[in-house]
C-alpha positions in Angstrom: -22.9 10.3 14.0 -23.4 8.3 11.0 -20.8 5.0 10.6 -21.2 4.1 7.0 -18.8 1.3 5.7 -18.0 0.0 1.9 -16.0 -2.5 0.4 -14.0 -2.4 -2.9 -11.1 -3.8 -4.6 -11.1 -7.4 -4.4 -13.1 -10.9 -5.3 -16.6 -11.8 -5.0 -15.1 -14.5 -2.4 -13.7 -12.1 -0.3 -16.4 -9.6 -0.3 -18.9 -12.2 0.6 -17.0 -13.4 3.2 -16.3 -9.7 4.8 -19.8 -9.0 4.8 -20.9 -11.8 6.8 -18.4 -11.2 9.4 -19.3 -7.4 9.0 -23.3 -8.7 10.3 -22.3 -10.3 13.0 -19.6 -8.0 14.5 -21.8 -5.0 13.9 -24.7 -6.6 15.9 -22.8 -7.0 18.6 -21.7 -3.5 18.4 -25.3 -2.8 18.7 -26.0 -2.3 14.9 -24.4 1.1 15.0 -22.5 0.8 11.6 -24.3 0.3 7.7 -23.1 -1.4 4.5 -23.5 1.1 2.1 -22.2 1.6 -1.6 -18.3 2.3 -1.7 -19.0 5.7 -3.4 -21.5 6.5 -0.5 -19.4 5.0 2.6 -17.3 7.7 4.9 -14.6 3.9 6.0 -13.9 1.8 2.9 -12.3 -1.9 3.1 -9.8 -2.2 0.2 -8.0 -5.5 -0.6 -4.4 -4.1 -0.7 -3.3 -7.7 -2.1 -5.3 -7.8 -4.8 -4.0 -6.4 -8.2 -6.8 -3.3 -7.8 -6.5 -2.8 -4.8 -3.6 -0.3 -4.8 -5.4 1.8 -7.2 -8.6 1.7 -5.1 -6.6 3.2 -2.5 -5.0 6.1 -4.6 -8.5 7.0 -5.8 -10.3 6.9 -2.5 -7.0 8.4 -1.0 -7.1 11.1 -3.3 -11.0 12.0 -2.5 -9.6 12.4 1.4 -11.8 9.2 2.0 -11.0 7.0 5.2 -9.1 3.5 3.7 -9.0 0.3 5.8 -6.4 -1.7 4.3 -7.1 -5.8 4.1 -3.5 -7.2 3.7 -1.5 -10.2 4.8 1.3 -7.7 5.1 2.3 -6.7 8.8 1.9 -2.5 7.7 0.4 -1.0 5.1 -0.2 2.6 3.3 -3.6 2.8 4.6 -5.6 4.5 7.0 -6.3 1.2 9.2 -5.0 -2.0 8.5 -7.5 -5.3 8.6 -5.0 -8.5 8.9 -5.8 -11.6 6.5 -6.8 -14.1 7.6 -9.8 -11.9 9.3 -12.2 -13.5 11.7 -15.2 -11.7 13.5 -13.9 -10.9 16.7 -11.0 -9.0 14.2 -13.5 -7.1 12.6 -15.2 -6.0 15.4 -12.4 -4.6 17.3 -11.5 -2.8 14.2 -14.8 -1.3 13.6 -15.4 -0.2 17.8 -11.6 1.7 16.9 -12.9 3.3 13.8 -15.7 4.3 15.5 -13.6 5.9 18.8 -11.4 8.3 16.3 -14.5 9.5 15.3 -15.8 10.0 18.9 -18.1 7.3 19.0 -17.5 4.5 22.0 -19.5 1.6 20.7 -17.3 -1.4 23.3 -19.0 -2.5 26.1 -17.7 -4.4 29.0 -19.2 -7.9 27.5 -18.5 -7.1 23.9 -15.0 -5.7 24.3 -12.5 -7.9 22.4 -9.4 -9.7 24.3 -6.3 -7.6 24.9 -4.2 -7.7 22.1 -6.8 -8.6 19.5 -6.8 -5.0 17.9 -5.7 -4.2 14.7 -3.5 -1.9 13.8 -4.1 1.4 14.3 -4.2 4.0 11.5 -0.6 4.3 10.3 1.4 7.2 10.4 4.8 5.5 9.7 5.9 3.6 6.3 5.0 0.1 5.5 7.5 -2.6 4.8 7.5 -5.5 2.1 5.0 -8.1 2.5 5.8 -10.6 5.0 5.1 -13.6 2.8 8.1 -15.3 1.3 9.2 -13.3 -1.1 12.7 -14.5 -4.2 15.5 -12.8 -2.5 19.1 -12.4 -5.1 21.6 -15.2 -4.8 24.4 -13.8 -2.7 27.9 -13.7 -4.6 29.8 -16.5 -3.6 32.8 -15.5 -0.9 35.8 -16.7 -3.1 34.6 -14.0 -6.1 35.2 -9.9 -5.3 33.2 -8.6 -8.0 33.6 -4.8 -8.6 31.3 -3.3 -6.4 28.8 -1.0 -7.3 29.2 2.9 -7.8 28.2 3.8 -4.3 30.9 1.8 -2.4 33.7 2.0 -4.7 37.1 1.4 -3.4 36.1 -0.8 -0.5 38.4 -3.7 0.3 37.2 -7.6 0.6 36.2 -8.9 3.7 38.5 -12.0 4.2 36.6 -15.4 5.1 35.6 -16.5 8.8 38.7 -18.6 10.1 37.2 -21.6 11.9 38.7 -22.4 15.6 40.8 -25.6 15.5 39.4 -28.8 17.0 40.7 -30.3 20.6 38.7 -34.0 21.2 39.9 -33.7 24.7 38.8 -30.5 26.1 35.9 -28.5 25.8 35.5 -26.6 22.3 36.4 -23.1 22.3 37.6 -20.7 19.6 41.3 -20.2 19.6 42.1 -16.3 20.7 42.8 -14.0 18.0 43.1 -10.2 16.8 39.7 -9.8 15.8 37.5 -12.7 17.2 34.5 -13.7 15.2 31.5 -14.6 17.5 29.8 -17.9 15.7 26.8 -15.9 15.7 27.6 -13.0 13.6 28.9 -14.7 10.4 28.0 -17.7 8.8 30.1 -16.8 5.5 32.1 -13.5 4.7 30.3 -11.7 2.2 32.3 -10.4 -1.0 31.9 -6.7 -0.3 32.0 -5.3 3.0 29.0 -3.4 3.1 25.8 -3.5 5.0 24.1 -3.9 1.8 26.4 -7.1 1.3 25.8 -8.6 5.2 22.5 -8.7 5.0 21.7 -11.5 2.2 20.9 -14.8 3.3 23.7 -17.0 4.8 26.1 -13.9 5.5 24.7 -14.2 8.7 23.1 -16.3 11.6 21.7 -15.9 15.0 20.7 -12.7 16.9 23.1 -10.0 16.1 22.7 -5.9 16.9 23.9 -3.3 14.2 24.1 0.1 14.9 26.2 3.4 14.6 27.0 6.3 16.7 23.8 7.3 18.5 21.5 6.4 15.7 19.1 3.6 16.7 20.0 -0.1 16.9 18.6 -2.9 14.4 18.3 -6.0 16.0 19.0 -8.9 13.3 17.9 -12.1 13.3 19.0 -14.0 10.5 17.5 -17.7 11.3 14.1 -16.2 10.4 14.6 -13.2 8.1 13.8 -10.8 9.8 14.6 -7.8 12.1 13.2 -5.2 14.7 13.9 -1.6 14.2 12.8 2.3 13.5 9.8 2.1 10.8 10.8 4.7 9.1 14.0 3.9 6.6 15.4 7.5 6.0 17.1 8.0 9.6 19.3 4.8 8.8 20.0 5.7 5.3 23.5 6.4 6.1 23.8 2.6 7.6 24.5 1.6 3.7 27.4 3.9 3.4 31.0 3.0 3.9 32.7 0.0 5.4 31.0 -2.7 7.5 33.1 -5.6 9.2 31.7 -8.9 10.8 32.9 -7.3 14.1 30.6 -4.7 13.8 27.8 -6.4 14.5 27.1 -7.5 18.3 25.8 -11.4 19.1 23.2 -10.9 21.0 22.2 -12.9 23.6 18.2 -14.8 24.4 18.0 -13.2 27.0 18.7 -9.6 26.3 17.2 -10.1 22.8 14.3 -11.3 24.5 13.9 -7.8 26.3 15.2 -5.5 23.8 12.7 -6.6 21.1 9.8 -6.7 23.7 9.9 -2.5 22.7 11.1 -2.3 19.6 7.4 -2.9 17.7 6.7 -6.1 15.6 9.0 -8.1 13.6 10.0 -6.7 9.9 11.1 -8.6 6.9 15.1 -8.3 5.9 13.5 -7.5 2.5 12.7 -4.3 3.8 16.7 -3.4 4.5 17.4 -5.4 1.5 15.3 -3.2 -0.6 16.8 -0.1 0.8 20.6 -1.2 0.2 19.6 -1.5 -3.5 17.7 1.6 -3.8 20.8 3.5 -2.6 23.3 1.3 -3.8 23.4 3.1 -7.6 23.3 6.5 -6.6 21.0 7.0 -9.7 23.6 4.8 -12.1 21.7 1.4 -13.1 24.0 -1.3 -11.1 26.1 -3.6 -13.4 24.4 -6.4 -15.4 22.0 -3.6 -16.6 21.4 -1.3 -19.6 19.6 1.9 -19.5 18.3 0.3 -22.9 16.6 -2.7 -21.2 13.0 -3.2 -20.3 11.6 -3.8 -16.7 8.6 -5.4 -15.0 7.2 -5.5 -11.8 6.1 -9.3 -11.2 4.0 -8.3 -8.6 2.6 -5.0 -6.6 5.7 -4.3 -4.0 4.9 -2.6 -0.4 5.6 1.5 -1.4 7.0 3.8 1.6 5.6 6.8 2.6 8.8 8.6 2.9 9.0 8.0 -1.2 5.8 9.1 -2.5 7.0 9.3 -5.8 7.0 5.2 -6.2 3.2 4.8 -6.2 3.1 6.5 -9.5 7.2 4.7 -10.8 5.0 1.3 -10.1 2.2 1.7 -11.1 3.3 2.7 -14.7 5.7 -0.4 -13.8 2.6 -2.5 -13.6 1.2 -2.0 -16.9 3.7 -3.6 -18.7 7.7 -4.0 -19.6 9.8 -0.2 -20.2 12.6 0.9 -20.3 13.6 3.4 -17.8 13.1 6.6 -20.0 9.8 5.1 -21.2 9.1 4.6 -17.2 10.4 8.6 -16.2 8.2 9.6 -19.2 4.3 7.4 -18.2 4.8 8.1 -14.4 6.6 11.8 -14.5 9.5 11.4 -12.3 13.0 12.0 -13.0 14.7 8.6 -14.4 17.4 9.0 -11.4 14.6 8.4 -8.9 13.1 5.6 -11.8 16.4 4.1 -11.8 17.3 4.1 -8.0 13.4 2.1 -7.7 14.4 -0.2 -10.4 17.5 -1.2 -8.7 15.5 -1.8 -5.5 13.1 -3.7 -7.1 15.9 -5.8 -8.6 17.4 -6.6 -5.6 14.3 -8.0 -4.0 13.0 -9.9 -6.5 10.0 -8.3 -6.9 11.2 -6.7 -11.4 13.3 -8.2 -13.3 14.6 -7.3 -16.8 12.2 -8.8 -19.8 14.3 -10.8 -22.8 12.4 -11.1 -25.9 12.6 -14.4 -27.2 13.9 -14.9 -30.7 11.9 -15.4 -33.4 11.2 -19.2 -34.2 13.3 -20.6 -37.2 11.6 -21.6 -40.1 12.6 -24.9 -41.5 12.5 -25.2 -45.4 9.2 -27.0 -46.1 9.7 -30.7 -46.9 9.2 -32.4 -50.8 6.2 -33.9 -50.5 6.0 -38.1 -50.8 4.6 -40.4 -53.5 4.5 -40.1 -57.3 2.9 -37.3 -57.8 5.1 -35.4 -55.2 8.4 -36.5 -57.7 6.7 -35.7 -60.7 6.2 -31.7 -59.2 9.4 -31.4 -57.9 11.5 -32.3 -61.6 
C-alpha cells in the first residue's frame, strides 16, 4: 500500500524543518513513506497554530482527507496529533502508527521508538484550549456581590473563609466549626456561588475533587491551572447549574491524587471549564457589560470542540474582522443564540474582546503665522 505524506499550512521554517526530520525517520522506517504535493498526499501535516492552518484542516477535512495536526496544544481536531516541539524519533513513531491503521507494520525491534514516545493517537474525543498561557478575566473581588448573570439568578453570596485563631503554644489547628473549610479548598470566597465563579484563579488552591451524584469526578488542581477529567464537556454541563459551596469540593490528598490521576488521561487546562461556565452562563442573553450592538474579535484562533461543530464556522467569520453579533449569525449562518453563547465564552477566556473605536482626533485651529508679513495678512 502506498504511504504518501504532504505538508501545508505553516512557514517556510517549519516546513523545512519537518522535512528533514521526515528523511531521516522515514529511512529508518525503511523508506516506506514519500513526500508528495499536499493535493496528491493520502496523510497531510497541518500547522494547527498557525493562522491557516485551521482552514487547511476544514478544506482537507471536508475532501475526507487524513489530517495530522502539528500543535503545541495537548488535543486537537485532527485526525493525529504531532506535538511541537517535534524531534525525529517523534515523527517516526507517528508515521509507523499512521502506517498500522492502514495495515501496514513498518516498526522493527531495533527501530521501534521508547515506550511512551507515541503521539497521540487519532482523536475521537474534543480538544481543549491550548495549553500555553493564555489572559484569563480578573475574578470579582470577594467584598462586591455583583448581580449574577441570567443563568444563576437568585443565588445567595458565599460568605468569606473565616481563618482559625492563632495559639503560639500549641500546635496550629483550625478551631472546630459548623461547616469546616479545609485550607486546601479555598483560598478566597468567590462572589457568586457557582462553579463558574470557583473556578477563577485564587478561588482556589491545592488538589481538590468536584463531582455530583454519579456523574464523573474532576480532579482540580489550582496551583498549576489545571485539572483531570472526562474529555468530552457535555456530560458535565449540568456541573454549571445551581449552587456550589466551598464544602463541596473534597481536599485531596498526594497520595490519593497521585493514583486517581494516574487513570484519568493527561492534564487539561482550567480554561477549558472556564470556557464552558461562560458559554452556558447566558443562556443565549449577552452577559452584563455587553450590547448586542457592540463589535467582537477573536485575538487569536481558540481550540473548537467537536461536540459544537457549529463554532468552526462562528470563528472563523470571527477571524476576519470586528461584528456585531447579528453581522456574526448572518457571515457564518448560525442562529445569534448559539453566536452569542460563543461570544460570551470567548469573553470569558480572553481569547475576544469587544472593539472601541477610538474618537476622531481634534483639530486645533491653525496658528497665525509669525513675522511681518504674517501681521500684515491677518488685519
Amino acid at each position: 500500500m502506498s504511504l504518501t505524506l504532504g505538508l501545508t499550512g505553516m512557514d517556510p521554517a517549519t516546513e523545512a524543518a519537518l522535512k528533514a526530520a521526515f528523511i531521516e525517520a522515514n529511512a529508518r522506517l525503511g523508506e516506506r513513506w514519500s513526500l508528495v504535493p499536499d493535493g496528491e498526499a493520502g496523510h497531510v501535516i497541518v500547522d494547527m497554530d498557525s493562522m491557516y492552518g485551521p482552514m487547511s484542516w476544514l478544506r482537507l477535512h471536508a475532501s475526507g482527507r487524513r489530517v495530522i495536526g502539528l500543535s503545541s496544544a495537548p488535543r486537537t481536531q485532527t485526525d493525529y496529533r504531532l506535538g511541537r516541539p517535534f524531534d525525529t524519533v517523534q515523527l517516526m513513531a507517528l508515521l509507523a502508527q499512521v502506517a498500522r491503521a492502514e495495515g501496514v507494520e513498518l516498526q522493527s525491534a531495533a527501530d521501534a521508538p521508547a515506550a511512551g514516545s507515541d503521539p497521540e493517537p487519532a482523536m475521537a474525543e474534543p480538544a481543549p484550549a491550548p495549553a500555553v498561557a493564555e489572559p484569563t478575566p480578573t475574578p470579582a473581588p470577594a467584598t462586591t456581590a455583583p448581580a449574577p448573570p441570567p443563568a444563576v439568578e437568585g443565588l445567595a453570596d458565599v460568605a468569606p473563609a473565616t481563618a482559625p485563631p492563632a495559639d503560639a503554644g500549641a500546635e496550629s489547628k483550625p478551631t472546630p466549626a459548623a461547616d469546616p473549610v479545609p485550607a486546601a479548598v479555598a483560598a478566597a470566597a468567590p462572589a457568586e456561588n457557582t462553579l463558574a465563579s470557583w473556578l477563577q484563579p485564587g478561588a482556589l488552591s491545592g488538589h481538590v475533587r468536584y463531582r455530583r451524584d454519579a456523574g464523573p469526578s474532576l480532579l482540580i488542581d489550582a496551583s498549576t491551572d489545571t485539572w483531570f477529567g472526562p474529555a468530552q464537556l457535555k456530560p458535565i454541563a449540568a456541573y454549571f447549574e445551581g449552587t456550589v459551596s466551598r464544602s463541596d469540593f473534597d481536599p485531596v490528598e498526594d497520595a490519593d491524587w497521585a493514583q486517581e490521576t494516574a487513570t484519568a488521561g493527561a492534564a487539561q487546562p482550567l480554561s477549558r471549564l472556564r470556557w464552558l461556565g461562560g458559554l452556558l452562563a447566558g443562556g443565549g442573553a449577552l452577559l452584563p457589560g455587553t450590547d448586542p450592538e457592540d463589535r467582537f474579535q477573536l485575538h487569536k484562533w481558540p481550540q473548537t470542540e467537536r461536540e459544537y461543530p457549529r463554532h468552526f464556522r462562528i470563528a472563523t467569520h470571527m477571524m476576519k474582522g470586528p461584528a456585531t453579533v447579528a453581522e456574526i449569525a448572518r457571515g457564518s449562518g448560525v442562529p445569534e443564540p448559539d453566536v452569542i453563547n460563543f461570544v460570551n465564552a470567548n469573553l470569558a477566556t480572553g481569547f475576544a474582546a469587544p472593539v472601541v473605536d477610538a474618537p476622531p482626533p481634534v483639530e486645533e485651529p491653525a496658528k497665525p503665522r509669525g513675522g511681518l508679513l504674517g501681521r500684515l495678512r491677518n488685519r
